[in-house]
Each structure stands twice: as structure tokens, then as C-alpha cells.
C-alpha positions in Angstrom: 0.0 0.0 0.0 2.9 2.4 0.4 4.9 1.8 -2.8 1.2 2.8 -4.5 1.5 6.3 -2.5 2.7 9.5 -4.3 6.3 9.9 -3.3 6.5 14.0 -1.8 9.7 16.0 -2.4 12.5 16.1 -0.6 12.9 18.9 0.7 16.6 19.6 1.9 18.7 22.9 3.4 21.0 24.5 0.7 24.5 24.9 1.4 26.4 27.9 0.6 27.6 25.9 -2.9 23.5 25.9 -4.0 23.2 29.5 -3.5 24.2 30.5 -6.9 21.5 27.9 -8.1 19.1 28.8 -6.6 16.2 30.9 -7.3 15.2 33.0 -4.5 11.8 35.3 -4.1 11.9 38.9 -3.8 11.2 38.8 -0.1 14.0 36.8 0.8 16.2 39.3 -1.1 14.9 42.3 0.9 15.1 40.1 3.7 18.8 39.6 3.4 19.5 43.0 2.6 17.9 44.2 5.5 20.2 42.2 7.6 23.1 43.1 5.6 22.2 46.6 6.0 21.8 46.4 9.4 25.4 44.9 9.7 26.7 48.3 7.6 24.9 50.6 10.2 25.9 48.7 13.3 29.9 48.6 11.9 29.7 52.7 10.6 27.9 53.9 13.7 31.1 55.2 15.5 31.9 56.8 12.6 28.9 58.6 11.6 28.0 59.6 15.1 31.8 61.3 15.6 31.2 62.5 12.1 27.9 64.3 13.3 29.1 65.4 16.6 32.6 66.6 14.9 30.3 69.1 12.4 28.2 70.4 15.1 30.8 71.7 17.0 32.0 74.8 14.7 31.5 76.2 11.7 35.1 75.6 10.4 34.6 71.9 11.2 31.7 72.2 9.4 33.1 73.7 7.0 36.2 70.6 6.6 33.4 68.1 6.4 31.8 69.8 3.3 35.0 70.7 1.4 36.0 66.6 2.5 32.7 65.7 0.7 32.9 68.0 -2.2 36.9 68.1 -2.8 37.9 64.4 -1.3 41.2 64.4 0.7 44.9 63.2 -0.5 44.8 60.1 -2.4 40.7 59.8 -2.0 38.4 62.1 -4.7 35.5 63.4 -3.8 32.9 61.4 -6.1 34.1 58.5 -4.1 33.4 60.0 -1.2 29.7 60.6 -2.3 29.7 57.4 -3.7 30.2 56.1 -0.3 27.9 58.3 1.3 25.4 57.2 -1.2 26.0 53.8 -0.2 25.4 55.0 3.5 22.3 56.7 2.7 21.3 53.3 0.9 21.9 51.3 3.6 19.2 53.5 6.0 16.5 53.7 3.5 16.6 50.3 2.9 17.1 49.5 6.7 14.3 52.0 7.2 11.8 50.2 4.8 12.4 46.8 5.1 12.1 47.2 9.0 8.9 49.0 8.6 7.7 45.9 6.3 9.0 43.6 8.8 6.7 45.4 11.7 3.6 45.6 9.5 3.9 42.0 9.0 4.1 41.4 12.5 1.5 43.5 13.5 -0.7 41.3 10.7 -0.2 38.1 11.7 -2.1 36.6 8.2 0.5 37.5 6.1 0.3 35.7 2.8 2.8 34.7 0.1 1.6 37.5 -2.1 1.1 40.0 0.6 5.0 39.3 1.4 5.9 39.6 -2.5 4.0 43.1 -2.9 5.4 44.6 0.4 8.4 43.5 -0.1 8.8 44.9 -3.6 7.1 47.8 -2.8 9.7 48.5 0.0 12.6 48.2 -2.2 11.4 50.7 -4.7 10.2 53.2 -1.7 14.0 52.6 -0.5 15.5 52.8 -4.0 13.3 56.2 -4.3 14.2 58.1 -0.9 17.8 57.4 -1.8 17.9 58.9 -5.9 15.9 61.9 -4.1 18.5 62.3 -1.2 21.4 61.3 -3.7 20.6 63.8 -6.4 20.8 66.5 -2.8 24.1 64.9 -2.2 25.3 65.5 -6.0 24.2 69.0 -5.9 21.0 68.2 -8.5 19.1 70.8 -6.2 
């Protein structure tokens, strides 16, 4: 009576070798992002919080950190330097996003497939969004 009963899949964890291979929904990506991004904020934190406290104190240090941003420094130009920030900037509207999906999901606990698909693509262009409008500001677009 068994050997006449459909076979299910197997279903199996995939190693770091399958992840090439395989094919991952949207959600998951945004999921993993928001973790990477998290990672980024946690490790830059020092930096961006002596960064903000450094600027605050004068106007001449003020004044470094914009000419830093628009000029770059020694051996390091400034479009990398906005590139970076931009990356920054990324990495909080992303972070920003994805969390707030994450909490609306836990606040409805229903959450279905699709409802995880549309949220989670609809975060990623929000985050992709706030970060052309605050990275044309950065370039100087307005």
C-alpha cells in the first residue's frame, strides 16, 4: 500500500555551494539585505556619530566636512566620497523600509505569500526612491 503512495519532495537545506543555483523570491532578497544593511549601520555607527558630533561643533569643522565631501582628501576624490555616502544613505533607507515591512507584518499576523511579494517589492522601490531623491541632494541636482 505504500509503494502505490505518491512519493513527496524532498525537501533539503541548501549549502552555501546551491546559492548560486538557486532561485530566491523577492522577499528573501529584501530580507537579506535588511540584515546586511543592518550589519553596515551597526559597523559605521562610531563613525557617523563622531562625524555628526565633529560638524556640530563649529563652523570651520563644518566647514572641513563639506569641502571633504565636495573636494575628497589626499589620495581619495570626492565622487568616491559621495559614492560612499550614497551607499550610507542606501543602507538607511533600505534598513528603514524593510524594517517597517517587517513590523507591519508582525502586527498582521495573516501575512500571505503575495502579501510578502507586494510589500516586499514595494519597499525596495520606496527605499530605492528616498535614496535617488536624497542622492541627487548629495550630488548637488538641487
Amino acid at each position: 500500500m505504500q509503494d502505490q503512495a505518491k512519493k513527496r519532495p524532498e525537501i533539503r537545506n541548501i549549502g552555501l555551494g546551491d546559492i548560486l543555483s538557486y532561485r530566491m523570491p523577492i522577499a528573501a532578497w529584501v530580507s537579506i539585505l535588511h540584515r546586511i544593511t543592518g550589519v553596515i549601520m551597526f559597523i559605521l555607527l562610531p563613525f557617523v556619530i563622531w562625524m555628526f558630533d565633529a560638524s556640530l561643533r563649529s563652523k570651520e569643522t563644518y566647514a572641513v566636512f563639506t569641502n571633504f565631501i565636495d573636494n575628497g582628501c589626499a589620495f581619495v576624490p570626492g565622487w568616491f566620497v559621495k559614492l560612499v555616502c550614497l551607499g550610507l544613505i542606501w543602507a538607511l533607507m533600505h534598513h528603514l523600509c524593510a524594517g517597517l515591512r517587517h513590523v507591519m507584518a508582525d502586527v498582521h499576523h495573516n501575512v500571505s505569500k503575495e502579501q510578502g511579494k507586494s510589500t516586499a517589492i514595494i519597499s525596495l522601490i520606496v527605499s530605492l526612491l528616498l535614496t535617488a531623491g536624497l542622492g541627487a541632494k548629495l550630488f548637488g541636482l538641487y
